[in-house]
N, C-alpha and C positions, 0 to 999 in steps of 0.2 A: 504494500500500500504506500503510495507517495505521498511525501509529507509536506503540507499545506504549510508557506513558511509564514503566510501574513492573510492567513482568512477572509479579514474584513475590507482590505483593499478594493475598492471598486475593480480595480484594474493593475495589471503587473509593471503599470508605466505609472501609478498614481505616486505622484510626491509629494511629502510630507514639507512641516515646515522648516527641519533644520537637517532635511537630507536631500538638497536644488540638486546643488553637485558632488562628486564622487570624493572632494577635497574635504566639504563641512563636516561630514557626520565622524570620519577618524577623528578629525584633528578635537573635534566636540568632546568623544570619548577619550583621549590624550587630558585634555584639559581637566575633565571632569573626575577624574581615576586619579592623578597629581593632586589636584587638591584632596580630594579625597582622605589620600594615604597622609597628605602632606599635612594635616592640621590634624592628625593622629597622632601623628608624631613631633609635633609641639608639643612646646615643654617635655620632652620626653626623658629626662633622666630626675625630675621629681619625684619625690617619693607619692607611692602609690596611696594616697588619702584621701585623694578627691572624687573618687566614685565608692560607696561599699567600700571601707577599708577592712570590715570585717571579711569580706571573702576574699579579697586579694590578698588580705596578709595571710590567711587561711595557705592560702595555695603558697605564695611563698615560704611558709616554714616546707610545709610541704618539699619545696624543690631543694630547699637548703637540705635539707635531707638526704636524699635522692644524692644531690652534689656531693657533700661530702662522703659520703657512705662508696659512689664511686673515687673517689680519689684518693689514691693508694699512699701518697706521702701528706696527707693531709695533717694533722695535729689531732695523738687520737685521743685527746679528752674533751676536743671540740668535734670531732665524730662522734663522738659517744655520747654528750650535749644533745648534739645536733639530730640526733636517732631518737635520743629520749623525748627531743619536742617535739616531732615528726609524730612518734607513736601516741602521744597525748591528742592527737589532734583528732584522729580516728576517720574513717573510711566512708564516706558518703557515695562517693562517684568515684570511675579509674582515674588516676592518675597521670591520663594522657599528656595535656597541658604540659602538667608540673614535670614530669621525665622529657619531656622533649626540651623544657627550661633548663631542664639541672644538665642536660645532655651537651645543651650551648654553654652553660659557663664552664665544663669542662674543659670543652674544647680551647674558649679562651682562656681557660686557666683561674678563669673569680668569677667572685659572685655579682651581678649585675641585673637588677631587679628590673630597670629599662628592656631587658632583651626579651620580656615577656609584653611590653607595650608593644615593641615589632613585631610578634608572631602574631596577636590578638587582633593587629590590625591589618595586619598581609591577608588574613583569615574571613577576615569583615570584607574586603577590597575583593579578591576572589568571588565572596557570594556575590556580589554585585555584579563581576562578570556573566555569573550565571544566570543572576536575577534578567539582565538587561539583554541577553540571548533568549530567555522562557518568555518574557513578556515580548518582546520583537515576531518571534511566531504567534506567540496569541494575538498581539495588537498591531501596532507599526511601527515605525521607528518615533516619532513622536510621543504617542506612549510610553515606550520602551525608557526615553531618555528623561520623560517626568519620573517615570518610575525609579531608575537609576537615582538621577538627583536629589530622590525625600530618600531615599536610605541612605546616600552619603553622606548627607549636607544635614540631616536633623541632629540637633543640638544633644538630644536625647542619646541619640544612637551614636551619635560622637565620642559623647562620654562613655557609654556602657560597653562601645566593642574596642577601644584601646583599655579594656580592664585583664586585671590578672583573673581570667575563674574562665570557666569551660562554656561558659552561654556565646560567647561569639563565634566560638568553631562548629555547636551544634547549630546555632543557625546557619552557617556557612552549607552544612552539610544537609541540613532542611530543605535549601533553595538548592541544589547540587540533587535530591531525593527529585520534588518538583522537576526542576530540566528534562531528568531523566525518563521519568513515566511519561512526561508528556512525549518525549521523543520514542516510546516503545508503543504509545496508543496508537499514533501515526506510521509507523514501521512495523511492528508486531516481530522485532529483529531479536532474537536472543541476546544478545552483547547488551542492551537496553535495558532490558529484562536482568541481565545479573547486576546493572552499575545501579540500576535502579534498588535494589535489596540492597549491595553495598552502603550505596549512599544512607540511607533507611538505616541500616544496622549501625553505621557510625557514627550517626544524631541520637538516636536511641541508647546505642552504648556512652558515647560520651556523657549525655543527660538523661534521664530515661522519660522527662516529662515530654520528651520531642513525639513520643508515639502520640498521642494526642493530635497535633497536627499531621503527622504523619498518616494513623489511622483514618481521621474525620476525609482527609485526603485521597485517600488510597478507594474509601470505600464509595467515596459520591464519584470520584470518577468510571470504578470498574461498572457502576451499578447504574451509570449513563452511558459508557462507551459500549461495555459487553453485555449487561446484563445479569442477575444474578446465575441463573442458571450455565450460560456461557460461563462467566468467570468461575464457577465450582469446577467446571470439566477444564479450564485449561490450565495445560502445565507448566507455562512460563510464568501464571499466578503462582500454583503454587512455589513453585522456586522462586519469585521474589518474596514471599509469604516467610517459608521459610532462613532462607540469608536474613533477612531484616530481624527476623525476631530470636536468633539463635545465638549472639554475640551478649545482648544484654539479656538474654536469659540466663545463662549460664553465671555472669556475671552479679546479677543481683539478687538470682534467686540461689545461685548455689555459691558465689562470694561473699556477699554480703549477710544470705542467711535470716537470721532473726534479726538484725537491722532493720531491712526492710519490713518485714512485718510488724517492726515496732512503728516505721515511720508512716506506715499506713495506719496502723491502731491511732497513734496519739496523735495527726495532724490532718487525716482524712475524717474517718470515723466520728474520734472525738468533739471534732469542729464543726460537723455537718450541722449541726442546729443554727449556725449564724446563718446557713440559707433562707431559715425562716422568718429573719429579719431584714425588711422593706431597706434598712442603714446600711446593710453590706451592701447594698445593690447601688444606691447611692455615694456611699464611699468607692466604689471600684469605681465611677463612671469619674469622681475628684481625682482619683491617682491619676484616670487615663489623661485626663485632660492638663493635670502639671505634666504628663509626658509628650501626649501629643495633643494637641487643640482640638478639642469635642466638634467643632467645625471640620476641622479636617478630619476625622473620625465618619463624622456624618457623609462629608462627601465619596471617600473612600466607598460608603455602604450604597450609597446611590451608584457607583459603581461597581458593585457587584451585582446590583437591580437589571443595569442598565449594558451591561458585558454581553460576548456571543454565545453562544451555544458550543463554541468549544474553548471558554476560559470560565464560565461558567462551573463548571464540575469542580474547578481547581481551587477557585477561589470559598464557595460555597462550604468545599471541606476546609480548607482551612480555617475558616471562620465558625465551622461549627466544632473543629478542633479546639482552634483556642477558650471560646465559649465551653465547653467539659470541660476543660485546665482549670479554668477561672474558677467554676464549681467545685472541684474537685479538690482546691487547696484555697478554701476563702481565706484565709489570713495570710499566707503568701499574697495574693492577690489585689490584697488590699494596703500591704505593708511595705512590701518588697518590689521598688522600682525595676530591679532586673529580670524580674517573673514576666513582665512583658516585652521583654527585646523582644521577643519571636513575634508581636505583633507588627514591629518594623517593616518585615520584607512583604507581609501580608496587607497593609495599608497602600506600601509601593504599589503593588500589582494590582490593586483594586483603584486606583487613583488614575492607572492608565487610560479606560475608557474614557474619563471623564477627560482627561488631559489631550484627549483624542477629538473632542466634539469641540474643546474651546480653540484646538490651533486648528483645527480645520477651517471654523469661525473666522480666526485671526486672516488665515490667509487668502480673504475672501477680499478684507480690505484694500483699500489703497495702503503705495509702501510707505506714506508717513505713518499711518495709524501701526503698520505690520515691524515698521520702526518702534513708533511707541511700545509695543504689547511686548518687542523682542528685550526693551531697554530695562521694562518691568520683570519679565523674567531672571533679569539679572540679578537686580535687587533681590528676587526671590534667593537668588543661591549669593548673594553677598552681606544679606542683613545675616543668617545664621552662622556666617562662616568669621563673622565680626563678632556675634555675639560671645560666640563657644571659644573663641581666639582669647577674648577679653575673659571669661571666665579660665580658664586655664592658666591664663597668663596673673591675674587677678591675685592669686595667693599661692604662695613659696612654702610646700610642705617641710623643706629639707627641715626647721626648727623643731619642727614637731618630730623628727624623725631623732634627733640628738636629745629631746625633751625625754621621750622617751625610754630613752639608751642611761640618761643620767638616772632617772627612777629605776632601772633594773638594778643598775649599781650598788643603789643606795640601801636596798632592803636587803636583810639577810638571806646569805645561802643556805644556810643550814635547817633554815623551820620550816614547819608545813603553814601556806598562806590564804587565807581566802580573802576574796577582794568586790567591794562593790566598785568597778571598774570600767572604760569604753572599751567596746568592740570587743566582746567576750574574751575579753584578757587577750586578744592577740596583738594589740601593741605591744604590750607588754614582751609575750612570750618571743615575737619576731626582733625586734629590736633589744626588749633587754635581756633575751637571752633566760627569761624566767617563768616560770609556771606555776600558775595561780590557779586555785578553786572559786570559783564562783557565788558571787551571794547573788539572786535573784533580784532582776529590778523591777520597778513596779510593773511594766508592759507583761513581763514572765510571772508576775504573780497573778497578772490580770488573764491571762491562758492558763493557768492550772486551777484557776476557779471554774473555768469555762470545762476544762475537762472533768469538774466533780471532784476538785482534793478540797478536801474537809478542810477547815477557818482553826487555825488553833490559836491560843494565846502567845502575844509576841513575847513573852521568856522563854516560854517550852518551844517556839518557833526557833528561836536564837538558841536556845541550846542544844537544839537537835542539831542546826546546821554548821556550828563550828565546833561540834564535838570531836576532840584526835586534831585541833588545828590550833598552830602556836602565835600566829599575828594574824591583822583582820586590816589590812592594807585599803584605804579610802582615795583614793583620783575623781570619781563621779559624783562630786558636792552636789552637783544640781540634784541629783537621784536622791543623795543622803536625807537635804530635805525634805523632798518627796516621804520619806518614811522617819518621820519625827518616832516613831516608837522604836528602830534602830538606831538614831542618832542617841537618846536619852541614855539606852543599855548601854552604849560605848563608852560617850564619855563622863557618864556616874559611875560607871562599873570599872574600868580597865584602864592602867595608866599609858602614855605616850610615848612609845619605844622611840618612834625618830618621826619629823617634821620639818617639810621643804615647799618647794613652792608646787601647787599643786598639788601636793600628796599629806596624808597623814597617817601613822602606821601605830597601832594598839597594839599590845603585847596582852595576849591571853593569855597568858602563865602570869601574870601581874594584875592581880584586882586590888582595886582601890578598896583600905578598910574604912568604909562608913558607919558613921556613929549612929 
């Protein structure tokens, strides 16, 4: 079956608005892939604090691990450090990422927490070749290159796919899934058919929430191209069926184990009753909107309304993909800005029709008005490229990275610590090199009420959880306040081991005798 490159084309001579001649549309993609990568890679040897600093410094103890543990003349009581905080951190996802980082700073010899901003963003730049190849067959090149542009150029997506954690390579490999089926429904070619479960299996293994889209995906297309009963009898289904689901099966169900089933228990399961509240639904519609403009949200669905009958199927699952995800983890959903990168490439693709009707529109004018509209465009990709420039450029983590590193120092090695702390102690344990127990802050008390743990009294509360622990390590003052009935215990009860800027450190083996 020959593959339809541009469907909706009137005609095989029909020209779009930024494809006259054979010169514009390379040099358009040259320019737009440049910036792209290029304002990725600003500020790019900052310490990683300004997107999630809890999951990128997650993944970097992670590769410090990995690194040192490969390197043979390393120093081995900082391998042995370096392992201990690795093994503290515990196994959510493979370790893909983090080994192919720890792999590079072997190669150059140190550690260089930038060399994870280049792969996450070479990663994001890739999907985009692929995105603007999928949408070019479904739509035209005008579409294609709006579509390209909102997943470059969005502020959002800027910050989130030059991040250290594994969401930007699943999406990479989401839209690489995408390309590929759509190229095997048009072909029916076996080679299609396996890159297609490839791709699948490596969004899924890397993240497993990518089956979600992948699935809602998989099943509106087969279930419009082939049909149900077609796609049960053919066997390049199930061979993409199975590739796709046999890497993170293996992995999560028989790696990970009872992990998994606990993180289904306590954050699926447990949480499902916030669906029954009208606020979850309202609060997710506030996230989307600080990430991407409810306007632009809206128009996106207008295009999927308004798409052909062969972008239709692709889009439709994706959206009814991410819609189960959304469900599926409400408090992700609603907390968690990077739980919706994967809506990125899917806004792209649905934005193309619509970007399809206005330049067609545009090119109808006379060329001063076709002037204007092109000049506006610009704007369109120069106001975000100014703004996300200005916030990067904005504020200089390295401080906070030496802040840090002086707090690790400061406390002792020898006790056992627990700490009302930022970013679940992983400042801490990545820079100072320390590892801390956790006290709970309000947001985690306010979830294990939701899951049904019983209200105890704050002493018996307090003495349950630093029971076996010798100092009680304070950084998160705003928090402390927040629980006046732990600040009262601390400092009536237990006297002041050491005090710096920022921090204040109680010694549990030292209570104050009160009269």
């Amino acid at each position: 079956m020959a593959e339809n490159i541009n469907p909706q084309s009137s005609s095989p001579n029909t020209r779009g608005f930024f494809d006259r001649s054979p010169v514009t549309l390379p040099v358009l993609l040259v320019v737009i892939f440049i910036l792209g990568l290029g304002i990725r890679l600003l500020d790019l040897t900052d310490a990683p604090l300004d997107f999630n600093p809890t999951r990128q410094l997650r993944a970097a103890v992670i590769a410090r691990g990995l690194y040192y543990q490969w390197s043979p003349n390393a120093d081995p009581d900082l391998r042995q450090q370096a392992a201990s905080l690795w093994n503290t951190i515990g196994d959510i996802e493979p370790s893909i990422l983090e080994g192919l980082v720890a792999f590079t700073y072997r190669l150059v010899g140190a550690e260089h927490l930038w060399i994870a901003r280049i792969y996450t963003s070479l990663f994001w730049v890739l999907g985009g070749g692929a995105l603007f190849a999928l949408a070019r067959r479904m739509f035209s090149v005008d579409g294609a290159l709006v579509a390209l542009a909102f997943y470059l150029f969005l502020p959002f997506g800027i910050l989130a796919s030059r991040s250290f954690q594994p969401d930007p390579v699943m999406v990479m490999w989401v839209i690489f899934t995408a390309y590929a089926l759509h190229r095997w429904v048009n072909s029916r070619d076996w080679k299609w058919a396996i890159f297609t479960g490839v791709a699948a299996g490596m969004a899924a293994l890397i993240k497993v929430v990518a089956a979600f889209l992948i699935a809602g995906m998989l099943i509106a297309v087969l279930l419009t191209k082939l049909g149900l009963r077609r796609s049960l009898k053919n066997r390049q289904v199930w061979a993409m069926g199975f590739i796709m689901v046999l890497p993170a099966f293996l992995y999560y169900v028989f790696g990970l184990g009872d992990y998994s089933s606990d993180y289904f228990t306590n954050w699926v399961i447990a949480l499902s009753p916030m669906l029954l509240d009208s606020a979850f639904y309202i609060r997710w519609l506030i996230r989307l909107d600080s990430l991407i403009p409810l306007s632009v949200l809206l128009l996106s669905l207008v295009g999927l309304v308004i798409s052909s009958s062969n972008a239709k199927p692709y889009l439709l699952g994706l959206w009814l993909g991410y819609g189960l995800y959304g469900l599926s983890l409400p408090h992700q959903t609603i907390t968690h800005d990077y739980y919706h990168i994967q809506l990125i490439p899917i806004v792209a693709l649905s934005l193309a029709p619509v970007a399809e009707l206005l330049l067609a529109a545009a090119r109808r004018q006379p060329q001063l008005w076709q002037a204007a509209f092109f000049a506006l465009a610009l704007l369109a990709v120069a106001y975000p490229l100014w703004t996300t420039r200005s916030i990067l450029l904005g504020k200089d983590y390295r401080a906070d990275a030496a802040y840090w590193q002086q707090v690790g120092g400061a406390i002792p090695r020898n006790g056992k610590i627990i700490a009302l702390t930022q970013q679940y102690g992983h400042l801490l344990t990545y820079y100072g090199w320390k590892k801390v127990n956790l006290w709970p802050n309000t947001a985690e008390q306010k979830l294990a009420e939701l899951r049904g743990a019983a209200e105890k009294e704050a002493q018996d509360y307090f003495d349950e959880r630093v029971a076996g622990q010798d100092y009680f390590l304070v950084t998160a003052f705003k928090q402390l306040n927040e629980q006046p009935n732990l600040s009262e215990i601390l400092y009536s009860q237990y006297a002041v081991y050491a005090e710096g800027s920022g921090y204040i450190l109680f010694d549990l083996n030292a209570p104050i005798n009160n009269p």
